[in-house]
C-alpha atoms as a printed R data frame, in Angstrom:
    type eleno elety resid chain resno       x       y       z
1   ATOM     1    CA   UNK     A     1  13.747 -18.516 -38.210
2   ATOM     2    CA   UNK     A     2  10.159 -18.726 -39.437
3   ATOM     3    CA   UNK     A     3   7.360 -21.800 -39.754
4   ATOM     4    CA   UNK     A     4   8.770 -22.081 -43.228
5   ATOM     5    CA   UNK     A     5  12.372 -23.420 -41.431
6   ATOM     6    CA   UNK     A     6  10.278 -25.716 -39.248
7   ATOM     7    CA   UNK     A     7   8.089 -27.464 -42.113
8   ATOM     8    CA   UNK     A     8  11.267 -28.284 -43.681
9   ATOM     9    CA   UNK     A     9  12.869 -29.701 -41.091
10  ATOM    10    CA   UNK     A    10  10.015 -31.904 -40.325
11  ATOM    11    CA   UNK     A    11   9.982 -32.994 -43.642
12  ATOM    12    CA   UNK     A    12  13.664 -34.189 -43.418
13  ATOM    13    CA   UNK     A    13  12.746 -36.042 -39.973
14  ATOM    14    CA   UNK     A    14  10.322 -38.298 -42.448
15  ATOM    15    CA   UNK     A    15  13.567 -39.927 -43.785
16  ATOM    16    CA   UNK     A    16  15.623 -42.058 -42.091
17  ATOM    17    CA   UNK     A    17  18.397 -41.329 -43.761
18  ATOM    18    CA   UNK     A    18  18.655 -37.670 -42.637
19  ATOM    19    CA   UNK     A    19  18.328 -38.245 -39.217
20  ATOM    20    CA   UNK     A    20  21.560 -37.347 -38.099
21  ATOM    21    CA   UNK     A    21  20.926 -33.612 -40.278
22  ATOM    22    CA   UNK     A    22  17.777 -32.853 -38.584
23  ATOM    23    CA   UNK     A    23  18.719 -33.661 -34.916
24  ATOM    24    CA   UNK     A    24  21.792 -31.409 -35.724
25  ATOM    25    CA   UNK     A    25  19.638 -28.936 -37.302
26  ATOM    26    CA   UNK     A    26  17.275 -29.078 -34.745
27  ATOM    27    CA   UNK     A    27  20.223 -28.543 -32.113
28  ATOM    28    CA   UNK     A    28  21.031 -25.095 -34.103
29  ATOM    29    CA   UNK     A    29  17.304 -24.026 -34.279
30  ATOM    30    CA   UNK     A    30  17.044 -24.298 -30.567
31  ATOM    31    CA   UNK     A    31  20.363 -22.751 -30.023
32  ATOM    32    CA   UNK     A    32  19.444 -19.665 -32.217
33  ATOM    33    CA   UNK     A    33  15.997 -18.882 -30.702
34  ATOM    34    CA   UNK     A    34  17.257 -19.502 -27.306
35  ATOM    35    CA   UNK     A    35  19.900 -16.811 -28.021
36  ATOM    36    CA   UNK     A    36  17.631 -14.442 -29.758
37  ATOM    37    CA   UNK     A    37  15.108 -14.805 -26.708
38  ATOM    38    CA   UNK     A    38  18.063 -13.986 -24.301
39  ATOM    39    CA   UNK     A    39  18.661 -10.677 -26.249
40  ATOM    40    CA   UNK     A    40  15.291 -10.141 -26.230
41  ATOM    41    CA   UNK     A    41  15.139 -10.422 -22.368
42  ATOM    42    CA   UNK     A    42  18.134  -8.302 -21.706
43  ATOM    43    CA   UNK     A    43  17.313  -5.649 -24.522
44  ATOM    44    CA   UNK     A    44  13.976  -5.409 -22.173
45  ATOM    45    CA   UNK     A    45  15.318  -5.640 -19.217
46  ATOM    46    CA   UNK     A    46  17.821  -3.101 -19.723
47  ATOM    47    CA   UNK     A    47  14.649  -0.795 -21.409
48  ATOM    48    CA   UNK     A    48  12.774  -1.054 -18.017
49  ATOM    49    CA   UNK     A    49  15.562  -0.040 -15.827
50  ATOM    50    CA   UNK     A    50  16.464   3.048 -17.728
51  ATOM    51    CA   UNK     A    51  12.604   4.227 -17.638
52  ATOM    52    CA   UNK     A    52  13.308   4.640 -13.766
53  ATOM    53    CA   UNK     A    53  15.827   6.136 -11.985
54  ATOM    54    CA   UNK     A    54  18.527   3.658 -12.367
55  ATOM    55    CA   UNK     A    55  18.191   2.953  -8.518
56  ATOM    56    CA   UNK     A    56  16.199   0.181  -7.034
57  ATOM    57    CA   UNK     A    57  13.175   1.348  -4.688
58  ATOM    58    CA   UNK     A    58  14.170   0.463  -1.542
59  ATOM    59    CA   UNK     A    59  11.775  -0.451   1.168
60  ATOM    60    CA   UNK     A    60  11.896   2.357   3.828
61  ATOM    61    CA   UNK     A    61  12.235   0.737   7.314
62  ATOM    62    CA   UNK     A    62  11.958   3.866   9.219
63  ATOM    63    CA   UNK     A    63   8.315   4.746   7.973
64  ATOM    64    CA   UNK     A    64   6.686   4.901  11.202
65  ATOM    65    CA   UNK     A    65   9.820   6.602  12.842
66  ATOM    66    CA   UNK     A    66   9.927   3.560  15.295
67  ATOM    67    CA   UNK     A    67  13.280   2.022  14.158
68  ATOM    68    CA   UNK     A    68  15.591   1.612  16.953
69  ATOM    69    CA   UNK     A    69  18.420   3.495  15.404
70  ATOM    70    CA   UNK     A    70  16.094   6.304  15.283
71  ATOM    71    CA   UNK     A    71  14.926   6.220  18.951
72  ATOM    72    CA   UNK     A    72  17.890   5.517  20.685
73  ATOM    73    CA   UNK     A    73  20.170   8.161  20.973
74  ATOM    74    CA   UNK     A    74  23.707   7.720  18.948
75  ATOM    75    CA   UNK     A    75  26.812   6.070  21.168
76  ATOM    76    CA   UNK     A    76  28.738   8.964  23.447
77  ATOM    77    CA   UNK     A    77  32.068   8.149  25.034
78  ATOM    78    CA   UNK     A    78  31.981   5.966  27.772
79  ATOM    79    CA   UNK     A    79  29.234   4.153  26.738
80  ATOM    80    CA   UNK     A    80  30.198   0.734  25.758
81  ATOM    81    CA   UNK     A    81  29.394  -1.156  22.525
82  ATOM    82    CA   UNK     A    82  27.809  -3.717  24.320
83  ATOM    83    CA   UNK     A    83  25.653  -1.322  26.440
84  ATOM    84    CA   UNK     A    84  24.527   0.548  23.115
85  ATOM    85    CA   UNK     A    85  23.225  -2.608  21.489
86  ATOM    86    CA   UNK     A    86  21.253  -3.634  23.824
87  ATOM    87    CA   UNK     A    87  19.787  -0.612  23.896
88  ATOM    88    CA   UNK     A    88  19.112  -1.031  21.007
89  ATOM    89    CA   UNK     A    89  17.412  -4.149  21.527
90  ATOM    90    CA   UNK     A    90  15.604  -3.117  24.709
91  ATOM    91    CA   UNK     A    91  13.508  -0.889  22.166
92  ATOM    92    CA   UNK     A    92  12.608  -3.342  19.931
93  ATOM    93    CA   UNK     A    93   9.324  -4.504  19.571
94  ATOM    94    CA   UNK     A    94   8.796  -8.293  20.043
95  ATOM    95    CA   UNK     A    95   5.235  -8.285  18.960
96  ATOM    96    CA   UNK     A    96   3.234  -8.385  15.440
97  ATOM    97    CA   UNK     A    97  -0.133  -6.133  15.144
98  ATOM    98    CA   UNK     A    98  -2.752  -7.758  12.596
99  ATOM    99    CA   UNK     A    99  -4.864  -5.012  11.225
100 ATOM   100    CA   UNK     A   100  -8.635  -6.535   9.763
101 ATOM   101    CA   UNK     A   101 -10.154  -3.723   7.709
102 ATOM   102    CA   UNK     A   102 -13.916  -4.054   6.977
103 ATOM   103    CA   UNK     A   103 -15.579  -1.617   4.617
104 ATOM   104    CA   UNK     A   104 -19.108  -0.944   5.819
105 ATOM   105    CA   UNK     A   105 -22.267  -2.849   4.435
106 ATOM   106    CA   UNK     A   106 -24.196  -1.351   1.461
107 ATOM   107    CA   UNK     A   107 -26.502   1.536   2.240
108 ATOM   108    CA   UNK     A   108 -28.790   3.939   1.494
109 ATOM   109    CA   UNK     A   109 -26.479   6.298  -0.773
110 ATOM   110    CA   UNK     A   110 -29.577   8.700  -2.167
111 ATOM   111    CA   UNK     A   111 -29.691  10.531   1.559
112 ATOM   112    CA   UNK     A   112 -27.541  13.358   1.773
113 ATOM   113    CA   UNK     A   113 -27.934  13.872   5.907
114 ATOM   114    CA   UNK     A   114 -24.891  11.037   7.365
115 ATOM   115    CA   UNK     A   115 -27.977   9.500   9.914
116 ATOM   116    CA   UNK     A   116 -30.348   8.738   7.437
117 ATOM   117    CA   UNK     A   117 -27.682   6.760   5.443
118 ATOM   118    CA   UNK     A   118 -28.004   4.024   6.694
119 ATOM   119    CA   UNK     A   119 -27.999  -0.018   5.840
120 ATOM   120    CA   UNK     A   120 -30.036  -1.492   3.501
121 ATOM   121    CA   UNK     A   121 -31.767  -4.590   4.655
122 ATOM   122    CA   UNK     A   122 -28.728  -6.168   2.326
123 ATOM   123    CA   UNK     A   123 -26.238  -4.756   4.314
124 ATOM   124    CA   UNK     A   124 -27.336  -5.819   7.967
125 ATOM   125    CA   UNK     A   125 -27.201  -9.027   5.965
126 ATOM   126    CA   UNK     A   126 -23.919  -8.782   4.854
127 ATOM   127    CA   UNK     A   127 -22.720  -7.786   8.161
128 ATOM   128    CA   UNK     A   128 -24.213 -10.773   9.786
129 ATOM   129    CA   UNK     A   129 -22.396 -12.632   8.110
130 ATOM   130    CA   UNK     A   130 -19.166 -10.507   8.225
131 ATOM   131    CA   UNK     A   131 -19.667 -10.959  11.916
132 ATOM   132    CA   UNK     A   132 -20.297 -15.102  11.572
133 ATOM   133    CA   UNK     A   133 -17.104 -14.847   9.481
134 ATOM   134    CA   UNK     A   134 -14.534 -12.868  12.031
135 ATOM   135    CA   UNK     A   135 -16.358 -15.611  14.842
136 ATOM   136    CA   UNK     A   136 -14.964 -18.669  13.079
137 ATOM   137    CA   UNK     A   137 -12.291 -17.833  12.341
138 ATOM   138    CA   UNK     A   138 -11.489 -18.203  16.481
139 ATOM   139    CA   UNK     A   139  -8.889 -15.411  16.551
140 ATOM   140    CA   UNK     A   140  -7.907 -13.643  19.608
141 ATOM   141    CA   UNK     A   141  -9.317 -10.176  18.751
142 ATOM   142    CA   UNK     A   142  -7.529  -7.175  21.254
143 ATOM   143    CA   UNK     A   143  -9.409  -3.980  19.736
144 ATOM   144    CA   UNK     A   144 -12.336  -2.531  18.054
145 ATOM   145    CA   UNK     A   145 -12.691   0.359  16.200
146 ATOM   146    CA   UNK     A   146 -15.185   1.980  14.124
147 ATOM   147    CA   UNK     A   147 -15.749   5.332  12.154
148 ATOM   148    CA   UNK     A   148 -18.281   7.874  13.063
149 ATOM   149    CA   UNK     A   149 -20.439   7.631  10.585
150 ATOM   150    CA   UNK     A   150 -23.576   6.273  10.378
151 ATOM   151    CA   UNK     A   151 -22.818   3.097   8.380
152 ATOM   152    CA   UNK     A   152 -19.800   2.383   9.529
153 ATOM   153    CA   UNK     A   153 -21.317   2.399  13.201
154 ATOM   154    CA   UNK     A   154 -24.625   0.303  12.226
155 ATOM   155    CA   UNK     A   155 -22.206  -2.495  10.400
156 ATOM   156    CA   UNK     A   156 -19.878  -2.494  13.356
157 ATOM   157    CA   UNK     A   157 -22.668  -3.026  15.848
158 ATOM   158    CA   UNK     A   158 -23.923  -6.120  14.375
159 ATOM   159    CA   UNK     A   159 -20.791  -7.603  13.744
160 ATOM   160    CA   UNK     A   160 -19.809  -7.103  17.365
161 ATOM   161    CA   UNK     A   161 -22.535  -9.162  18.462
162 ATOM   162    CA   UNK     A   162 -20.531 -12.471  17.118
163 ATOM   163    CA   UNK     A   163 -17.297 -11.165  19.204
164 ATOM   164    CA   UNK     A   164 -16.567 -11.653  22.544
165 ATOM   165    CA   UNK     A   165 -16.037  -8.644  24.492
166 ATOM   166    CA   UNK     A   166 -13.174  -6.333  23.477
167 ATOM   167    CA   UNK     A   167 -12.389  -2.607  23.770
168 ATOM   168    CA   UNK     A   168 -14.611  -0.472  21.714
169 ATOM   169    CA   UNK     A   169 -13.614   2.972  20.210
170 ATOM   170    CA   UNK     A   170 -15.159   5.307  17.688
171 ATOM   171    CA   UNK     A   171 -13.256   7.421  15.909
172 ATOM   172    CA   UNK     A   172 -13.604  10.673  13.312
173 ATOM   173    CA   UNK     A   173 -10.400  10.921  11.794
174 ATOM   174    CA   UNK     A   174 -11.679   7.411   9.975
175 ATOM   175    CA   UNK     A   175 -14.968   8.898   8.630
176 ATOM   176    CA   UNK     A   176 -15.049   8.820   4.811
177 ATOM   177    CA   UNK     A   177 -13.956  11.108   2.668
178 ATOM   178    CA   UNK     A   178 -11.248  12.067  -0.764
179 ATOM   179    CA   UNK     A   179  -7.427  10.967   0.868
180 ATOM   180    CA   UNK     A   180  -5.678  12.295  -2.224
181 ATOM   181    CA   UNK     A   181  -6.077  13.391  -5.728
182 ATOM   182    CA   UNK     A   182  -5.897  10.014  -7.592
183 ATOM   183    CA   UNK     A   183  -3.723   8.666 -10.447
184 ATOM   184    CA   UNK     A   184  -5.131   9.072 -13.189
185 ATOM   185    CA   UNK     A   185  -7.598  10.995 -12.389
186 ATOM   186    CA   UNK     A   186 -11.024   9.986 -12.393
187 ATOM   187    CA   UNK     A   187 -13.832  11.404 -15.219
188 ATOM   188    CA   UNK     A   188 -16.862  11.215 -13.011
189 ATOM   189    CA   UNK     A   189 -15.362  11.929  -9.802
190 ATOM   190    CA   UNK     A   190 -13.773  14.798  -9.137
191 ATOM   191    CA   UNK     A   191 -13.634  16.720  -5.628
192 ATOM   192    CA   UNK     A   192 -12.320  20.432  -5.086
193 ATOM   193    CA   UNK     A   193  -8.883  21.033  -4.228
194 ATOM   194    CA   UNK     A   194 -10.079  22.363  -0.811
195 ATOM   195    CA   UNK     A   195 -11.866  18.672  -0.213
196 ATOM   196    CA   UNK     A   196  -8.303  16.730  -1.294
197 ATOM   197    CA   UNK     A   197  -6.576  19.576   1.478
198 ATOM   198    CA   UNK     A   198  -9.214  18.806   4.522
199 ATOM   199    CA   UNK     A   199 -10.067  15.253   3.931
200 ATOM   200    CA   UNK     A   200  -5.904  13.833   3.178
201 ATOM   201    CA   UNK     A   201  -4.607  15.632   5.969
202 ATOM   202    CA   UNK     A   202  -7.341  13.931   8.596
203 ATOM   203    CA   UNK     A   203  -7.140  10.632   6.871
204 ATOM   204    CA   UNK     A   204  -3.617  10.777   6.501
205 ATOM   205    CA   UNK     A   205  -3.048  11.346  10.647
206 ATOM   206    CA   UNK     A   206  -5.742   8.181  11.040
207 ATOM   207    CA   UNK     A   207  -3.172   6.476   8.940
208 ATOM   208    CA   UNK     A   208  -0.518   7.290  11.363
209 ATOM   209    CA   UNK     A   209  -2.546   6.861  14.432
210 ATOM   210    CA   UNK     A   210  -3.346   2.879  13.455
211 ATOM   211    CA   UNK     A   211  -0.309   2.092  11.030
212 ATOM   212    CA   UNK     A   212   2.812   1.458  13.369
213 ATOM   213    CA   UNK     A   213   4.822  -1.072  14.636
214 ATOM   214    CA   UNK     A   214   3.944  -2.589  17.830
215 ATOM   215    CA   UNK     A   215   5.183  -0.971  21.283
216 ATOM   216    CA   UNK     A   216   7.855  -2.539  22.692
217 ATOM   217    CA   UNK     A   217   5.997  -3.354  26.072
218 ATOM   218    CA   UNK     A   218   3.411  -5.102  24.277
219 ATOM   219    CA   UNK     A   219   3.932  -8.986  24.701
220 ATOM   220    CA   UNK     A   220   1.981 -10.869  22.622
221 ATOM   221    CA   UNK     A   221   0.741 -10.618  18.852
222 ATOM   222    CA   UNK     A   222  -2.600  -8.249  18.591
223 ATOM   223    CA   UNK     A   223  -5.595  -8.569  15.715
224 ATOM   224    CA   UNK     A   224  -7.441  -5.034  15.481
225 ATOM   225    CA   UNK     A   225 -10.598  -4.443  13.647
226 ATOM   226    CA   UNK     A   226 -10.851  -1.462  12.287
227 ATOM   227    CA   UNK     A   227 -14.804  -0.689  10.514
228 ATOM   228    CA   UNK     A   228 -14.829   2.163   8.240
229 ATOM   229    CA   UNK     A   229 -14.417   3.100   4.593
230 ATOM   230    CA   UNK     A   230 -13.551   2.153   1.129
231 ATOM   231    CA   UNK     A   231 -11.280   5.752   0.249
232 ATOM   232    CA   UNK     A   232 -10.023   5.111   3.689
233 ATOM   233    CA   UNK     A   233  -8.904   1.423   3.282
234 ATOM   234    CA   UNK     A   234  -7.730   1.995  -0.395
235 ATOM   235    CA   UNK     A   235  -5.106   4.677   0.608
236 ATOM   236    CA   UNK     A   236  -4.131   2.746   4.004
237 ATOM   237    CA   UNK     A   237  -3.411   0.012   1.788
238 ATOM   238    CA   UNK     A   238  -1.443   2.213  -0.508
239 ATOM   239    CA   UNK     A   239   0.743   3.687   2.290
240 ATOM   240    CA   UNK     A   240   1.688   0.773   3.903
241 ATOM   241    CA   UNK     A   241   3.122  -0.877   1.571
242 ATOM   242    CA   UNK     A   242   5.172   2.139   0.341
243 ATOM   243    CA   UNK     A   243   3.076   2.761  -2.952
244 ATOM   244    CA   UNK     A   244   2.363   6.041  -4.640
245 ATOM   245    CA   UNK     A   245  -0.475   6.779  -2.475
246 ATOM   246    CA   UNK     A   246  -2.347   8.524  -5.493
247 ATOM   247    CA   UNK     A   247  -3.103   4.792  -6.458
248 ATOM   248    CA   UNK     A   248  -5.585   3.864  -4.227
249 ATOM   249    CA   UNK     A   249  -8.393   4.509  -6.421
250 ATOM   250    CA   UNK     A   250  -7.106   2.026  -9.131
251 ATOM   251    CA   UNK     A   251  -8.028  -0.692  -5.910
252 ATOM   252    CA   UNK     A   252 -11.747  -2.244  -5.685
253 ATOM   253    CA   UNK     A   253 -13.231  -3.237  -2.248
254 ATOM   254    CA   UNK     A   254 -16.833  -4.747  -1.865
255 ATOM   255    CA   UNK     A   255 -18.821  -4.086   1.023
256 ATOM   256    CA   UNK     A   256 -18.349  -5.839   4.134
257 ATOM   257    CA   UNK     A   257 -14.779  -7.177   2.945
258 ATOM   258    CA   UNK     A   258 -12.334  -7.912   4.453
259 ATOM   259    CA   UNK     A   259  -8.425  -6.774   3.974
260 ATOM   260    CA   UNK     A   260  -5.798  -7.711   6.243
261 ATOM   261    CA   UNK     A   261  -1.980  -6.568   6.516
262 ATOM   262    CA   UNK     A   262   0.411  -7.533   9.273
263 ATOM   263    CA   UNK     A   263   2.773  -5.284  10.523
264 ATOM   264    CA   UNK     A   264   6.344  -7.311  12.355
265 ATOM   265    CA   UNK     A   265   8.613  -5.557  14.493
266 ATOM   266    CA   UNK     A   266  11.283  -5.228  12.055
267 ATOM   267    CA   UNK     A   267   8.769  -2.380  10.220
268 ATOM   268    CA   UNK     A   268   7.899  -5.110   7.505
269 ATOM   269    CA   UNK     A   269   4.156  -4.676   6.418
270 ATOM   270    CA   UNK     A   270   2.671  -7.534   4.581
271 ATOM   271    CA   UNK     A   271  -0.592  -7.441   3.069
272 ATOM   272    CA   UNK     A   272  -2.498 -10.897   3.840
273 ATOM   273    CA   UNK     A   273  -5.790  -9.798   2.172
274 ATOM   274    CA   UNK     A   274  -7.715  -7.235  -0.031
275 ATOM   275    CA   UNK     A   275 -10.814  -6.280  -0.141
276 ATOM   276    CA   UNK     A   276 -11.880 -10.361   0.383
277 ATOM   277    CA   UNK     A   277 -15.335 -11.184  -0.120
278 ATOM   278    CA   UNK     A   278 -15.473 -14.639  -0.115
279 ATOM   279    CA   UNK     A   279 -17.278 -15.819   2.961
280 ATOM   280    CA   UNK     A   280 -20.674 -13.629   1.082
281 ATOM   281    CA   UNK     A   281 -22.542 -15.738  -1.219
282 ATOM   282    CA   UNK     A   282 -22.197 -14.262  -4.955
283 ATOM   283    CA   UNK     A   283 -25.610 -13.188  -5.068
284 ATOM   284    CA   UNK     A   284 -24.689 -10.985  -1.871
285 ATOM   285    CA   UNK     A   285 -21.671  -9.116  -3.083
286 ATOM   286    CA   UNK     A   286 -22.326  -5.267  -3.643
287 ATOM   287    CA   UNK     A   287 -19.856  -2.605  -4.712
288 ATOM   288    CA   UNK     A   288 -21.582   0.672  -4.350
C-alpha cells in the first residue's frame, strides 16, 4: 500500500460516520505492512546467511594455546574424575591483564635516519598530556614497555615522568613497520612482498609475546602500557578480537591515543577503547 491508500483513509477519518471503517481499515493497513516488513526481514536475513558459510563464526577460546584442556594432559586410568578437574582448575588463570596501547606523539616524518625522527614540539605536548592523562586516572600500572624507535622511546620517556615507578622494557619486535598486506589494498601505499614477509612475521611474534591470558601464578589483575605504533596497534587490535587481520588498515588511531582491551582468564578479549583521543584538546589532535 502506497500514500495514495493513506490519504484516503484519512479522508474517511474526517467523518464520523465512518469511524468504525477506518479504525478497521487502519487495523488491516498495519497488519499488511507489518507482514510485508517481516518477509522483508527474513528474505534478508536468510540472503546474509547464505553469503557465508552457513556456519556461525565461533569465537576461538584456544587462541593463545593457554586453555586448560589444552595444557593439561587428557585423563589416564587411575586417575580420578575429581583429580582431573581440578587439574584442570589448578591451571586456570584467576587474573585479568589490561593492555593500554599508546601510539607515539607526532614527529618529524621528512627524516629518513630513525634518530633524527623525532617529536615535534606538538608531540612532547601531546605526550605531556598523555602522561597527565594515564596519572589521573589512579590505576595500578605493573609494566612498561616501549618500542625501539626513536619516537616511540622520546613519547614514552615523558609520559613516564607522571608514573610512579614500574618495570621498564624496550623492545624491537614492536618497532614499526607493514604487519600484513591490507584489505583492500591501499592506492598510495604499497610495500614489497619481501617488507609484508620480514615485518608480519616480527610483528606477528610481538603479538604473541604481549597478547595472552594471564599466568596462573599471577594473583591480582595487571594494567600494561605498551608505547609503540599505529600498524602495530591496528593489527593487535585486529588479532585479538579474532578479525581478518588484513583489516587493520581500515582502523584510524591519532597520535598519543589511547586503546585499551582486556584480556579474562576464560581467553575472552574485550576491547575497552580505540585509538581514544579525548583527553587532547581538538586543536591538538594529529593523525600523521
Amino acid at each position: 500500500m502506497g500514500w495514495k491508500t493513506f490519504h484516503r483513509l484519512g479522508r474517511l477519518a474526517k467523518s464520523s460516520r465512518v469511524q468504525i471503517i477506518t479504525t478497521s481499515a487502519t487495523v488491516v493497513v498495519g497488519l499488511v505492512l507489518y507482514e510485508r516488513l517481516r518477509n522483508e526481514r527474513k528474505v534478508y536475513a536468510d540472503a546474509n546467511f547464505e553469503q557465508g558459510s552457513g556456519d556461525r563464526i565461533r569465537w576461538d577460546y584456544n587462541w593463545d594455546r593457554r586453555e586448560p584442556h589444552s595444557i593439561v594432559r587428557p585423563r589416564k586410568d587411575g586417575v580420578s574424575e575429581e583429580e582431573y578437574q581440578q587439574e584442570l582448575k589448578n591451571r586456570t588463570p584467576k587474573a585479568t591483564r589490561h593492555l593500554i596501547l599508546i601510539r607515539h606523539g607526532q614527529y618529524v616524518d621528512t627524516e629518513k635516519r630513525d634518530e633524527n625522527r623525532i617529536l615535534t614540539a606538538l608531540g612532547r605536548e601531546q605526550a605531556e598530556i598523555t602522561g597527565e592523562r594515564l596519572r589521573s586516572l589512579d590505576l595500578d600500572y605493573t609494566r612498561f614497555i616501549t618500542s625501539t624507535m626513536a619516537r616511540a622511546m622520546e613519547t614514552g620517556e615523558i609520559i613516564y615522568k607522571h608514573l610512579p615507578e614500574i618495570p621498564v622494557e624496550v623492545d624491537d619486535l614492536l618497532r614499526e613497520g607493514s604487519p600484513i598486506a591490507p584489505e583492500p589494498p591501499s592506492s598510495n601505499w604499497k610495500p614489497t612482498h619481501h617488507q609484508f614477509y620480514q615485518d608480519g612475521s616480527r610483528i606477528e611474534a610481538a603479538f604473541r609475546k604481549y597478547f595472552h591470558r594471564a599466568d596462573v601464578e599471577q594473583k591480582g589483575d595487571s594494567v600494561e602500557i605498551i608505547v609503540c605504533h599505529a600498524n602495530v596497534i591496528r593489527y593487535f587490535v585486529c588479532r585479538a578480537l579474532q578479525f581478518p587481520p588484513e583489516a587493520w588498515l581500515r582502523l584510524s588511531l591519532a597520535h598519543c591515543s589511547l586503546t585499551q582491551l582486556s584480556i579474562r582468564p576464560s581467553g575472552r578479549v574485550s576491547l575497552r577503547a580505540l585509538g581514544d583521543s579525548g583527553h587532547l584538546p581538538p586543536t591538538k589532535i594529529t593523525f600523521t
